[in-house]
C-alpha positions in Angstrom: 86.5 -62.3 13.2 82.8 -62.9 11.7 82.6 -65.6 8.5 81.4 -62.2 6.9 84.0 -60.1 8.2 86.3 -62.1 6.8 84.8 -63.0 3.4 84.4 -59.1 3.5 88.1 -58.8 3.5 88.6 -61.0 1.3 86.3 -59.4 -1.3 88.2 -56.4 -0.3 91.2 -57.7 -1.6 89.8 -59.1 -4.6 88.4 -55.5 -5.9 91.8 -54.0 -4.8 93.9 -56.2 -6.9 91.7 -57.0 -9.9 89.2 -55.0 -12.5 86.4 -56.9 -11.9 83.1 -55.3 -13.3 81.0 -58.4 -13.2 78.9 -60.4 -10.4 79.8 -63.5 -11.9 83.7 -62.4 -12.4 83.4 -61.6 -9.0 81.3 -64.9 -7.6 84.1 -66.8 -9.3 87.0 -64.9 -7.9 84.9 -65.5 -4.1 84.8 -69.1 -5.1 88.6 -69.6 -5.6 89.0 -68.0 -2.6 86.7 -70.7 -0.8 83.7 -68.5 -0.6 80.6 -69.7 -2.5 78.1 -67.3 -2.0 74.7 -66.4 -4.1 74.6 -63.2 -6.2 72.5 -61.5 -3.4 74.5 -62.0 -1.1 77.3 -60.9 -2.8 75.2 -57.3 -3.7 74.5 -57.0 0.1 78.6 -57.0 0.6 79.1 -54.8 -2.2 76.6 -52.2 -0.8 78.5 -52.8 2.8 81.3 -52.3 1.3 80.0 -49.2 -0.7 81.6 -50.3 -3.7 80.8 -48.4 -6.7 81.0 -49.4 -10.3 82.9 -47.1 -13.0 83.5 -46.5 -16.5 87.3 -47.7 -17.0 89.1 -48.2 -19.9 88.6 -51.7 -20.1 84.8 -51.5 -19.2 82.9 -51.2 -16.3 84.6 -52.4 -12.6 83.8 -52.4 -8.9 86.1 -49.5 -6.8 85.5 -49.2 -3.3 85.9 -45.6 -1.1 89.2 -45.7 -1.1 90.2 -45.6 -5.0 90.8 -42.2 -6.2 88.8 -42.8 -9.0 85.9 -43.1 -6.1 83.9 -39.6 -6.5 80.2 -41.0 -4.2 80.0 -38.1 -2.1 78.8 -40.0 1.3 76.3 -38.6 3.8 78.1 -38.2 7.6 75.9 -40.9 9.2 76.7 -43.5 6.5 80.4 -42.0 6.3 80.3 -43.2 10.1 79.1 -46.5 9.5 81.5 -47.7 6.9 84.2 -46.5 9.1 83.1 -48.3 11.7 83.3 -51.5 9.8 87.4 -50.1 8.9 88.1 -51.0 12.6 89.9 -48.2 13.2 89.7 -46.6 17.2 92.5 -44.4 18.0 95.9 -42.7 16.9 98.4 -41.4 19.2 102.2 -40.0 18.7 105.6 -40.4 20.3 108.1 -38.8 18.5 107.8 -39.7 14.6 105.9 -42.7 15.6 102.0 -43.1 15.5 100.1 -45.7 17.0 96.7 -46.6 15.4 94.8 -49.3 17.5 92.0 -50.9 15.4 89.5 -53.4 16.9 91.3 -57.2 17.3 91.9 -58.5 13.7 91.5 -55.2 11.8 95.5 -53.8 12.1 96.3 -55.8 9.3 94.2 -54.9 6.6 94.3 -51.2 7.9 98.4 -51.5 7.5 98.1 -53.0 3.7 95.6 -50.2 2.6 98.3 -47.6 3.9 100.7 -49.3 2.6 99.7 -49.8 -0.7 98.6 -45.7 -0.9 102.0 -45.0 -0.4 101.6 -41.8 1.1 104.6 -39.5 1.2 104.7 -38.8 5.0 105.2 -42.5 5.9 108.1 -44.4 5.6 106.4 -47.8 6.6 103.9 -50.2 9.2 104.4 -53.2 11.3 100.4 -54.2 12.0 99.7 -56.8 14.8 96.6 -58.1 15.8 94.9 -54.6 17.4 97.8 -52.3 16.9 99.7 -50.2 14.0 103.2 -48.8 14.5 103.5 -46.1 11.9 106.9 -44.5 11.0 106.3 -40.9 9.4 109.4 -39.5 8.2 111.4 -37.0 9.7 110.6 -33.3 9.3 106.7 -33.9 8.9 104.5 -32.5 10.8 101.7 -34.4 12.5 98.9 -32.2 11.1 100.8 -32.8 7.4 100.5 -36.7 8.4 97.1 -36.6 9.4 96.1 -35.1 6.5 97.8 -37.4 4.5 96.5 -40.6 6.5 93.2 -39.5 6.1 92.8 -40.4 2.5 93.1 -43.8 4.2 90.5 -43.3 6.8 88.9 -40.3 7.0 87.9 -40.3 10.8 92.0 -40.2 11.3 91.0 -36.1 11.7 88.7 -36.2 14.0 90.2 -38.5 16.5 93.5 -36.8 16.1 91.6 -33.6 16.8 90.0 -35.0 20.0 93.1 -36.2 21.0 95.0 -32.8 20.7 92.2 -31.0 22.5 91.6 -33.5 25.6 95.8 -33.4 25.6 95.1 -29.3 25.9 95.2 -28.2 30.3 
């Protein structure tokens, strides 16, 4: 993974796990983490990231896509490109089991923000490198768990709907 991939993720964490609504909050956070960067770079990986700043009740703080308190509505083609940067490629089912692959290094991260969204349709994830095993719980539909994933990563739908149609004789 990139240097700016993986400062990326790490400033993905950061906004995650703290109410930051400050460059310099945020430029010292990157710093403890070992990333000293300048305020403009730090703006070009918030627009990557398509971080948005709200109106909280402690003040103003950085949310990225995938808080619910995110409302940006995105266009499709820059919808696409942010979702390319999630690494995510393909789902597929055996059983109650789903297998995401992501592009190398990205599984990880992917499993954490499902995780941490605890949907109801998923008892839990075991990420490797390139690959997600995903345990949906019994009596859920796939549709029901795609549905659900998608507040994850959106494109979940379409590649699931792909997958169903090319799976069609």
């Amino acid at each position: 993974m990139s240097n700016r991939m993986q400062r990326l993720e790490v400033l993905r964490v950061i906004l995650s796990t703290n109410e930051m609504g400050s460059h310099e909050a945020i430029l010292e956070e990157l710093a403890r983490n070992g990333w000293t960067i300048t305020q403009a770079t730090l703006s070009r990986d918030l627009s990557k990231l398509h971080a948005a700043k709200i109106l909280s009740t402690d003040g103003y703080r950085y949310i990225l896509p995938d808080n619910p308190n995110y409302r940006r509505t995105l266009s499709p083609e820059v919808m696409s490109h942010y979702m390319r940067g999630s690494g995510f490629l393909s789902i597929r089912f055996s059983g109650n089991l789903a297998v995401l692959h992501t592009r190398p290094g990205y599984a990880s991260g992917l499993a954490v923000d499902i995780d941490t969204q605890n949907l109801p349709t998923v008892l839990g994830t075991i990420a490797g490198d390139d690959t997600i095993l995903i345990v949906v719980k019994e009596g859920i539909d796939r549709e029901e768990f795609v549905e659900e994933l998608s507040k994850v990563i959106p494109p979940v739908k379409a590649f699931y709907k792909q997958a169903e149609a090319d799976a069609e004789p």
